[in-house]
N, C-alpha and C positions, 0 to 999 in steps of 0.2 A: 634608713633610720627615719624615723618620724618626728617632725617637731613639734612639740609639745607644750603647753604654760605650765609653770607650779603650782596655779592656782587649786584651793580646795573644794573639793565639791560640796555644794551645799546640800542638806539634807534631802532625800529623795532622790538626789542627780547620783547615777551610776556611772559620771565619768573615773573616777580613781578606780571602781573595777576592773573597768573595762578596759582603761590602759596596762595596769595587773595583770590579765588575762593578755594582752596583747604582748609584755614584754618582761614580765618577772619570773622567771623561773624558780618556785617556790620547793624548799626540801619538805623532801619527806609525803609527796602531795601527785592524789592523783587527776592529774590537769584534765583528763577525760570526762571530769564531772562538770567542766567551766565548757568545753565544746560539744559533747555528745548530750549533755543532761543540762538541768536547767539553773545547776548550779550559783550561787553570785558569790563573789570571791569578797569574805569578810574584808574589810578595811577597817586596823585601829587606829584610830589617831589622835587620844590623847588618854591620860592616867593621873590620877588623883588617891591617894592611898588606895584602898582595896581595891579601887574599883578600873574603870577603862571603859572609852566611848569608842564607837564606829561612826562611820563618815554621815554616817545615817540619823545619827543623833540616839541613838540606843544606847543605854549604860549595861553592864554586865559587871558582876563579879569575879572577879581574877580570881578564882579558886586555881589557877596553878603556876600563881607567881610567876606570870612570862612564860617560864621554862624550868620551874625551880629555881629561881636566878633574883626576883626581886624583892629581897628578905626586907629590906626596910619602906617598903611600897614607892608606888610611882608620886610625880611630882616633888621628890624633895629639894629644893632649892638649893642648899649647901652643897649635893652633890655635884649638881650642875656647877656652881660657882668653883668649886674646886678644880674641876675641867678644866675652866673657862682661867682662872687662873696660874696653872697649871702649863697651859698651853702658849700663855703671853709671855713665862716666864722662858721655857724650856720645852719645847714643841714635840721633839721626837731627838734621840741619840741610843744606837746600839748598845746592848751591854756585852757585846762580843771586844774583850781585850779594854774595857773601859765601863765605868761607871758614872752613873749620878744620885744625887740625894736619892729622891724619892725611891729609887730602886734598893739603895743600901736602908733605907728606912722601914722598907716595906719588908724587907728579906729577915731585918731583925727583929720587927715584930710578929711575924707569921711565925719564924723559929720561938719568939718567946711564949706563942699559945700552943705551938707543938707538942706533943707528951713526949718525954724520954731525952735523947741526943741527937733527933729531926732536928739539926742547925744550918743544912746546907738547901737557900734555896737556888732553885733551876727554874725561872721564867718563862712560861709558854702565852699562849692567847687563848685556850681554852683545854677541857677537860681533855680530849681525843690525843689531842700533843702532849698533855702530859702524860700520859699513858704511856704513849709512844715513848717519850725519854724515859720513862721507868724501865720498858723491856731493856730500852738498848742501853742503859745502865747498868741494868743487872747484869747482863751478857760480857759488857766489857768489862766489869767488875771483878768477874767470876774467872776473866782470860787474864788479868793482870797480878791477880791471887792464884793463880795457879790451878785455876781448873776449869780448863779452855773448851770443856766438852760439856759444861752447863748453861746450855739454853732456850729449853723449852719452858712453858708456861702452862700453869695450873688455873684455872678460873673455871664456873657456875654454869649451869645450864640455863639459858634462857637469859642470865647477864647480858648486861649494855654496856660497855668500856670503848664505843668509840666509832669513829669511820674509816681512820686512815688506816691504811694496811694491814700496818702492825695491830695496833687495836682492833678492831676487824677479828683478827685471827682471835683474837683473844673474850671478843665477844660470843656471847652461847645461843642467838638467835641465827639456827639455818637460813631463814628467807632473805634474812637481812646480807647474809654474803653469798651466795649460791650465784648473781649477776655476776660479782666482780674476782671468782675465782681464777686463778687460784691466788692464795693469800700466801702470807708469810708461814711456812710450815713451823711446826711444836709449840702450836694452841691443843689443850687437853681438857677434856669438860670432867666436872665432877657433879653428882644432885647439890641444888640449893637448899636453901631453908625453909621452904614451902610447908609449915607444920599440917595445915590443912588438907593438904594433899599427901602428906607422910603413909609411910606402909602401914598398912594395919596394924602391925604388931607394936606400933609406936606413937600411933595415934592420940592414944591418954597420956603420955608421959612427955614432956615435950623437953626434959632437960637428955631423955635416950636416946630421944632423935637425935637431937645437937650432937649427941658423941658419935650417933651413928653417921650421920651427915661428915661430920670433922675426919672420922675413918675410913672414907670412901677416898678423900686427898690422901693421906698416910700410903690407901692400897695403889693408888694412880701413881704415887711417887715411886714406890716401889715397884710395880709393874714396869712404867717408863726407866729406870734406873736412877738413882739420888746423883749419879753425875752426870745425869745430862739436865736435870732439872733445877732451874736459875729460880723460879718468882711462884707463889701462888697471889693471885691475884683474886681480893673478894670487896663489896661496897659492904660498911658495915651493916645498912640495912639496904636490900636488892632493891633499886626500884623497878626494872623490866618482870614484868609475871604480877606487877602488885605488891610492894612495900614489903619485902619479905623480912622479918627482925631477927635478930641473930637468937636461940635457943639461947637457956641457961647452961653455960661451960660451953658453947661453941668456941666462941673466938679465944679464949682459951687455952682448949687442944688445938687447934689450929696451931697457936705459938708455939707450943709443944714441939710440935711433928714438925715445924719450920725449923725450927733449935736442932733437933734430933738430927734431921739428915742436911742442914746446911744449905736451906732454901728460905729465900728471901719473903716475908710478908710485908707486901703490897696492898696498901687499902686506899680503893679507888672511892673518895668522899668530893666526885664533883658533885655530887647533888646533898651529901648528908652534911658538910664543912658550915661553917659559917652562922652555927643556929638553928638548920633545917632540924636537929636532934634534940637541941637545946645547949650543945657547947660548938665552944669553935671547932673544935674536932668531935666528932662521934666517936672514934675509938678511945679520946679519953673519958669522956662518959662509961663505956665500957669498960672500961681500964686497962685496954692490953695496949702496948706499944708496938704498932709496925715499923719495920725497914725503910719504909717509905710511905707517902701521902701524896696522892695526886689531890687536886681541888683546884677549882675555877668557880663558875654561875657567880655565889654567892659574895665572891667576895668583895665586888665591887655593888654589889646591887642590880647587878646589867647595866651600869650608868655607863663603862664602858669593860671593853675584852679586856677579859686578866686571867689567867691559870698559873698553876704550878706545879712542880717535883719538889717535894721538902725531902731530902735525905739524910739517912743517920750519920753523923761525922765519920765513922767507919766507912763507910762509901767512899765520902770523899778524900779519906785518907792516900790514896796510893795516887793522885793527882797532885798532889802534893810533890812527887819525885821527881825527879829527870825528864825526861821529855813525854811522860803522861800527859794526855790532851782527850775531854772527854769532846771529839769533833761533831758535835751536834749545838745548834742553833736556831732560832728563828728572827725575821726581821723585826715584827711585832714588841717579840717578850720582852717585857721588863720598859714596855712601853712608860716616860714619863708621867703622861695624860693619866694611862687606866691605873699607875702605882699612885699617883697622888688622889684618885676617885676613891682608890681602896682603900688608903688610909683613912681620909676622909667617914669612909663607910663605916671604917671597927671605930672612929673614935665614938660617931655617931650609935651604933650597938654599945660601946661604955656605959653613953652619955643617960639613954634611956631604959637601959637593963633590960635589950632585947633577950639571951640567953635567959635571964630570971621568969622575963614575959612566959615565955614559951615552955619550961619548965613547971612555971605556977597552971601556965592553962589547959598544956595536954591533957590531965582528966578529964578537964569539962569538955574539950575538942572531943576525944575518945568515947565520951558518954552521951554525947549528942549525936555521933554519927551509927554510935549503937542502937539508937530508937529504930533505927531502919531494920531492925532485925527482925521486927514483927511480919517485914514483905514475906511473902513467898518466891519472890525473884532473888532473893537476898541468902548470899551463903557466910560468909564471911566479913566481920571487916579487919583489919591488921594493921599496923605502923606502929609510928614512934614521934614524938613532939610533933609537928607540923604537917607530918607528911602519912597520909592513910588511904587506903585501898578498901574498896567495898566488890567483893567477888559475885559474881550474880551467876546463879545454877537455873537449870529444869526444875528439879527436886532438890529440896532440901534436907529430906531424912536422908539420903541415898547421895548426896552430894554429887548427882549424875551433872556433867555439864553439857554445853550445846554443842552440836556438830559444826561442821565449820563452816555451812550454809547459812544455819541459824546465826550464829556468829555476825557474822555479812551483814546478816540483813536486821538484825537486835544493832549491832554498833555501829556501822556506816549506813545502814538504811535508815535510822530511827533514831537511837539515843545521841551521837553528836550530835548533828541539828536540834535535836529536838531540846535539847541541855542546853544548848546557845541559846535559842529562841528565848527560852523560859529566863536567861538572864545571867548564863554560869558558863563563866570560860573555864575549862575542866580535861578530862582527857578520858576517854571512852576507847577503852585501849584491847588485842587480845595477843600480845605477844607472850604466851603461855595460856592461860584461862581468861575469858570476859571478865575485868572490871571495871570498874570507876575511880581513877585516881585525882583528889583531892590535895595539893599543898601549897594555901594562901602565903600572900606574904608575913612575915613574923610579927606585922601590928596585929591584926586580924584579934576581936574577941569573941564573946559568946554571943553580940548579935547577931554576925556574920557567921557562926557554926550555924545558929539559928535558920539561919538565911540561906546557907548550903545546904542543910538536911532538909530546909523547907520542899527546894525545888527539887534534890535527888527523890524527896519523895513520890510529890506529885507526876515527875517525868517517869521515875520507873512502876507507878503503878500504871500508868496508860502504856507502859512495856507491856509490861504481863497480860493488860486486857487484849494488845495485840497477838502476845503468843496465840 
């Protein structure tokens, strides 16, 4: 081990790198660009509403809220304070066989922004875990009611639900599990809502897609058999592939075909919960009621780790009897510190009419990042309140897209970097088709869409002169 100061580097000093590079093991990150290539490994180190500095003294735009995570922006002090009092009062205690305030307060308010009979929550530390409890929820759910051969799982092509095992399985990106097979078996993929990329024959009509989309789960149920199938599992709007938004009557038939054959809908809202849509929930926006609601990121603001399982009282009905015990936990959930941060967080969304905000300004968000439609690198853009995806093709008439070379070398050779540079922390992503995903945190107004479309412009027209 190497001993090291805390001190911080001052701007131009590339120590906090280069100890980085020497002992962070960074997710999701390929470290061969800090050894082989000439790479310098960003360092943030502080946050002030929209924005965020590196060690370097560079300011940048949080065009992706952390992680989708810091709906009421960085620097809020109450948050902090809530922490910090939080922690002198009551520091940490398990909610395994016991409770505290903050947990019991956090549990009744999340159930009371819930749609429907979502009154039971289930504590995790982030989005993956609760995922995770959803499956094995439904599984033991499904063995306790009497029908012990229900347990595979329905989810999207290209979907993101997660890392751990279970989720994993359940996620619809091959590259992302292909290292750490094999997985949990009776993960089942079905098409997303990609309208853009819809069959021809569905192309114009975007409410036939959604039914034809919502019937391909229906034929999956059936093919697999309606007893072995426990959950379908969907985000109400996708974010892996690009902000994909549910058609007109999707989510809908969805409920439908879940009623009909006695499978559970699952909507996985760690990224859309909390605002990202413009309600605390996105599927009551939409107005269908799931069986369950996973959500994390948002709800604390990232001021600290918080997720959860909100499940319908009927869930938790047979836990209620004799020696039912749903034996799953984590040491984390239902953390003191992160329930009182979260509180703190919705009172603060009340106080200021974060959901109103974001409701009143998706048009102009949507119509700002529309001007980009005049590029020729530009296919698409798509989303929902805060959260938007801009698709970049070859051709436009012909919506041909790049190979996976071009890809490579358009999104990691050029447009990250090149997005940063220019001043926009962002995501330059090709887990399905090349786009550009966009979602500030929820103060954010029309200077900052200003200010986003400014740089997407100017980075992706020196895209295209490089094509």
């Amino acid at each position: 081990m190497t001993t090291t100061t805390n001190t911080f580097s001052e701007p131009g000093d590339d120590r906090l790198a280069e100890r980085a590079r020497d002992h962070l093991w960074m997710h999701f990150t390929r470290h061969s660009v800090y050894y082989e290539g000439s790479g310098h490994v960003p360092v943030i180190v502080r946050g002030e509403g929209a924005y965020i500095w590196d060690d370097q003294g560079n300011r940048y735009l949080d065009g992706l809220a952390g992680l989708f995570v810091v709906q009421a922006g960085h620097g809020r002090k109450e948050l902090a304070a809530a922490a910090a009092k939080q922690a002198e009062e009551l520091a940490f205690f398990p909610v395994w066989s016991y409770a505290h305030p903050r947990a019991i307060e956090l549990a009744e308010r999340l159930a009371h922004y819930a749609p429907g009979d979502l009154n039971r929550v289930f504590f995790t530390t982030g989005g993956g875990e609760a995922v995770e409890s959803a499956w094995k929820l439904a599984k033991q759910y499904f063995k306790l009611t009497g029908k012990p051969t229900k347990h595979k799982v329905i989810s999207r092509a290209i979907a993101y639900h997660g890392t751990p095992q279970g989720a994993l399985s359940i996620t619809g990106i091959p590259p992302a599990k292909v290292p750490f097979e094999p997985l949990v078996p009776g993960g089942i993929k079905v098409p997303n809502t990609d309208f853009y990329r819809a069959p021809e024959e569905y192309r114009h009509d975007e409410k036939a897609f959604g039914l034809w989309a919502a019937e391909r789960i229906r034929e999956a149920i059936e093919f697999e058999g309606a007893d072995s199938v426990a959950a379908v599992f969907i985000e109400p709007v996708q974010n892996s592939g690009g902000c994909f938004p549910p058609p007109p009557g999707y989510l809908e038939r969805v409920r439908e075909i879940c009623d009909e054959y006695d499978v559970l809908l699952v909507a996985d809202e760690t990224i859309t919960a909390f605002g990202r849509i413009g309600d605390m929930f996105a599927m009551s926006r939409f107005g269908v009621t799931p069986d369950i609601i996973t959500c994390a990121k948002g709800m604390t603001s990232g001021y600290a780790p918080m997720g959860a399982m909100i499940a319908s009282e009927r869930l938790f009905e047979p836990f209620k009897h004799d020696t039912n015990t749903f034996l799953h936990g984590y040491t984390w959930g239902g953390h003191p510190v992160g329930a009182a941060v979260a509180l703190a967080n919705l009172d603060l969304f009340e106080r200021e009419g974060i959901l109103e905000h974001v409701r009143e300004n998706e048009g102009a968000f949507r119509r700002t990042l529309e001007r980009l439609n005049d590029l020729p690198i530009v296919g698409d853009v798509r989303g929902a309140g805060f959260f938007w995806a801009v698709e970049l093709v070859k051709d436009k008439t012909t919506r041909e897209t790049f190979t996976e070379d071009e890809a490579e070398r358009l999104l990691r050779g050029f447009l990250s970097k090149a997005l940063f540079d220019a001043g926009l922390y962002c995501r330059a992503d090709d887990r399905g088709e090349p786009v550009i995903q966009v979602s500030p945190p929820l103060i954010v107004d029309q200077q900052h869409f200003d200010e986003i479309e400014g740089i997407l412009r100017d980075v992706l027209t020196r895209a295209w002169a490089l094509l």
